[in-house]
N, C-alpha and C positions, 0 to 999 in steps of 0.2 A: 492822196495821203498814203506814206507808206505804213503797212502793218508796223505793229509793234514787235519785240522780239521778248519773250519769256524766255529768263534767267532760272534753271537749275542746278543748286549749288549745293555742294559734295563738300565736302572737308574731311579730306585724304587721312587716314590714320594715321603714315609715314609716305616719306618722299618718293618712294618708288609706287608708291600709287597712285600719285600724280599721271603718268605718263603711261599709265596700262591703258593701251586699247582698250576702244568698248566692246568688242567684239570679242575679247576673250572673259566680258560681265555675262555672256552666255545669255542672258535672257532677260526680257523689258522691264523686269521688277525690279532690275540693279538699279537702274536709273531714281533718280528722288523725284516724287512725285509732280502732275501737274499741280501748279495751286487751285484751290478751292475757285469759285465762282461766287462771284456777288450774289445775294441771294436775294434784291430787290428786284435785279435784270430779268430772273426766269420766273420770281412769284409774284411781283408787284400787278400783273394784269386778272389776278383771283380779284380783289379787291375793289375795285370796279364792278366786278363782272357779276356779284352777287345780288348786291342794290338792283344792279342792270336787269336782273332777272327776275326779281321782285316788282320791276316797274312794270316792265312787259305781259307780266302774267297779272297783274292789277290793271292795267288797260284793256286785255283779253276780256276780264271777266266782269268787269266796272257795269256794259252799257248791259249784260242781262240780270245783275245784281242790284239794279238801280244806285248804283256807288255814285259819287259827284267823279269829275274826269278835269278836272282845270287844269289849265291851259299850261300853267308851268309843268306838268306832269312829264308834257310831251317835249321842254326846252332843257329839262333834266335827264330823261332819258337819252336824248340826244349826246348831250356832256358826256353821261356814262361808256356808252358806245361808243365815242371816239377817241376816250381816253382804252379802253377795255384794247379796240386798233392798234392803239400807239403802245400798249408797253405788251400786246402780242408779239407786235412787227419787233420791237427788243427782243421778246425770247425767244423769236424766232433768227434773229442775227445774235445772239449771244448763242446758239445752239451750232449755227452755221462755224462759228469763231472757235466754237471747242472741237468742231472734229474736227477742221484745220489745223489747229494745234496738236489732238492726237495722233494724225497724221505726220505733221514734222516730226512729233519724238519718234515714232514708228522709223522715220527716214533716218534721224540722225543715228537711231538705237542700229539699222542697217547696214549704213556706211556711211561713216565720218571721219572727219578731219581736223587735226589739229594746228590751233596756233597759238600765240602768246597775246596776252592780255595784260590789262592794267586795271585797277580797281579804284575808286576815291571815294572814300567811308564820309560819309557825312559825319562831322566834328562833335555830335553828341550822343553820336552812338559807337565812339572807338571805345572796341574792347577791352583794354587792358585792365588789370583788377581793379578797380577803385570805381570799374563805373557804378551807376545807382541805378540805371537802367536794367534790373535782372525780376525777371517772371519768379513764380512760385519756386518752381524745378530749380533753380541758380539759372539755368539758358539768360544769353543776353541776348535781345535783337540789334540785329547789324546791318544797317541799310544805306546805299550807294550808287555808285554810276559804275559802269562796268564798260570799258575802252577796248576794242579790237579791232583788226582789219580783215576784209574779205574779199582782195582782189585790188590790195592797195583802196578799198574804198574806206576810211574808217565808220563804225557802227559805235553808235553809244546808246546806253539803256539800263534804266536803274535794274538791282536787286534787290533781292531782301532775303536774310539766310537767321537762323535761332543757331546761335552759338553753345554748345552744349557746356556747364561749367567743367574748369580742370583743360578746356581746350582753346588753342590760340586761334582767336578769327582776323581774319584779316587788317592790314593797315592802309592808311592812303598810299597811293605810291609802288604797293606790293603786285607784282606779278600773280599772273591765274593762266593755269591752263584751259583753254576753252576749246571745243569741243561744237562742230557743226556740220551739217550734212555734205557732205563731198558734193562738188558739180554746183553749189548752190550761184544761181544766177541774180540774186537781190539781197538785200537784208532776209536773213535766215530768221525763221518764225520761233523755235527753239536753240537752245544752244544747253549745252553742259559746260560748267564752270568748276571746275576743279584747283583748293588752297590745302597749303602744308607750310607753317612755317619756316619748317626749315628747309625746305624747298626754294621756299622765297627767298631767301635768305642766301641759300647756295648760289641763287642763278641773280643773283644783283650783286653779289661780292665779284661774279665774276665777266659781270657786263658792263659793270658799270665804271668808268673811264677813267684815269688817274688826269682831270682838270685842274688848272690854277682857278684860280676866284680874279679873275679879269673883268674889267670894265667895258664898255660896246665902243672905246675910243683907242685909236692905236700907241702903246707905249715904248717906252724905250729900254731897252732890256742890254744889262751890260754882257758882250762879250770877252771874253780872253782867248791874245796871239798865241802862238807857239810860248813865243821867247820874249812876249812883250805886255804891258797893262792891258788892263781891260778894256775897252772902246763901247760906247754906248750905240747900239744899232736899233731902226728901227721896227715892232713888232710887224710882224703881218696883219695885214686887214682884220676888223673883226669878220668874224663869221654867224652862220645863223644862229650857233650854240648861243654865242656871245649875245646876239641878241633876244633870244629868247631868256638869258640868265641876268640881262638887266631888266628884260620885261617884267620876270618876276620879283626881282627888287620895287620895280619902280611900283608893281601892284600892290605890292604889301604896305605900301604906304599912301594906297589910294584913300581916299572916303568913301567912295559911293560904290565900291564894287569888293566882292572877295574874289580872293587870285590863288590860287592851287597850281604847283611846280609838279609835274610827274618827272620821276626818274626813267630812266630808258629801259627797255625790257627786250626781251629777243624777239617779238615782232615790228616794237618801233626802238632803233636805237641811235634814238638820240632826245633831247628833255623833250615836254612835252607844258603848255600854260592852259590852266582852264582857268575861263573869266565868268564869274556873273554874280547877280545884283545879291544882295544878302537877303537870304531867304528864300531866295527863287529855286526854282527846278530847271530854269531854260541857262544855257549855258553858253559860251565861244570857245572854243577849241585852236589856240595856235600851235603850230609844231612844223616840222619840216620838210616837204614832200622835193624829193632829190635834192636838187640844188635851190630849191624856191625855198622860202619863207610863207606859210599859209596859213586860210582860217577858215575853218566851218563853224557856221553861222548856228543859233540857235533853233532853225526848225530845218537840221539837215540839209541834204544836196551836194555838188560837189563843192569839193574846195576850192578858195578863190586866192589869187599869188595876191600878196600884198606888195609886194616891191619892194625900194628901199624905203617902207614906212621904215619910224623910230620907237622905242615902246611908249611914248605919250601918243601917239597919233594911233596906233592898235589900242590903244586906252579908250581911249578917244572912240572908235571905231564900233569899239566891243559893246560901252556902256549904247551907242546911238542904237546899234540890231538887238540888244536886248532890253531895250524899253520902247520899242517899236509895237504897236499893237498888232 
């Protein structure tokens, strides 16, 4: 099972501070904090452990107290103890799991590297002013799936960021700079996630491709001679774009699954389809690795070519691997 990757996420004043090295944040307090830690994982084995210790010291003293000692004392005790095990051996792997993690941001805060990201805000927490979703302060919370690549491998991994009011948090769709330790050989344990509006905005105005709205069948497109009428000739092939732009058609009118188009961004540029079931968290990821048409499946790994599937038959595909137990 691979680690997970904790998301910290910045929301740049202006667009040049997007792209500042961390290395000139000068020292580890720049960075936005780890998050908090559950607080069942490191205190939940107190709880247990008290009874536990009342039982024991009641057994100790029972047989020269002339106390009664019944037999359930000692099939309770036992319970206590093995639970008191099980959620130490938690605080002991939830203890393991944060220096880990301090350690990465120590790595990344080091030396890191950048690339380009994509974000997809779950549909009831986009920001823009009318949400209802706002804490005491005005802050909206803003939580999502978070797209990048590490070596051509793609990584995906929810966030969750408190949008301050008066400030724009991000949209589906929208580019992020992200931020990860240089050299890294796996799925990176921390990353930095750095949004600016207009940032966004700058770098999709000018990546993002002047397309027709085409169909995934070849059409006939009129040309004109020099010095003569027009002659009807026929398109070229579709290509992956094309089918990825009908896939997302075809999803949006599925029943049983929600389908998300990504726009291209400067580490993948070209669209991108998330597929999954409504309400889920597990996802299918199609998009286009060189010349193949691909998909990563809902619990990772690498990508697999699909071939000349059509977008009923990756429908088809997506809804079977993600209601797969």
């Amino acid at each position: 099972m691979s680690p997970s990757t904790t998301v910290l996420v910045e929301l740049a004043d202006d667009a040049g501070a997007v792209e500042r090295p961390l290395a000139a944040d000068g020292a580890a307090s720049a960075l936005p904090p780890l998050p908090a830690r559950t607080g069942w994982r490191r205190w939940a084995w107190v709880v247990p452990t008290v009874p536990a210790v009342a039982l024991v010291a009641y057994r100790q003293l029972a047989p020269s107290q002339g106390w009664p000692l019944p037999a359930a004392v000692l099939g309770v005790l036992a319970v206590l103890l093995l639970l008191v095990a099980v959620l130490a051996l938690a605080r002991y792997l939830d203890d393991r799991d944060a220096q880990r993690e301090s350690r990465a941001r120590d790595a990344l805060l080091a030396d890191a590297e950048r690339t380009t990201g994509s974000v997809l805000v779950d549909s009831a927490d986009q920001v823009p002013s009318g949400s209802a979703r706002r804490r005491p302060d005005g802050a909206t919370p803003v939580s999502g799936r978070l797209t990048f690549s590490v070596d051509h491998l793609p990584v995906r991994t929810p966030f969750t960021v408190s949008v301050p009011a008066g400030t724009d948090g991000p949209r589906s769709g929208d580019p992020v700079a992200v931020w990860y330790p240089r050299g890294a050989e796996e799925r990176p344990r921390v990353v930095l996630v750095r949004y600016q509006r207009a940032w966004a905005d700058d770098l999709l105005l000018a990546l993002h491709p002047d397309r027709t709205d085409g169909g995934a069948g070849a059409q006939e497109v009129p040309t004109r001679a020099a010095d003569g009428p027009s002659t009807p000739t026929a398109a070229a092939a579709p290509t992956n774009q094309d089918v990825l732009t009908a896939l997302g058609r075809a999803g949006a009118e599925h029943p049983r699954l929600v389908v998300e188009v990504v726009a291209p961004t400067d580490a993948w540029r070209t669209l991108r389809v998330d597929l999954s079931l409504p309400g889920g968290v597990r996802s299918v990821l199609v998009f286009e690795d060189g010349d193949q048409l691909v998909c990563l499946g809902p619990d990772g790994g690498r990508p697999v070519a699909l071939g000349p599937a059509g977008p009923t038959d990756v429908l088809d595909l997506a809804e079977e691997l993600l209601r797969e137990d």
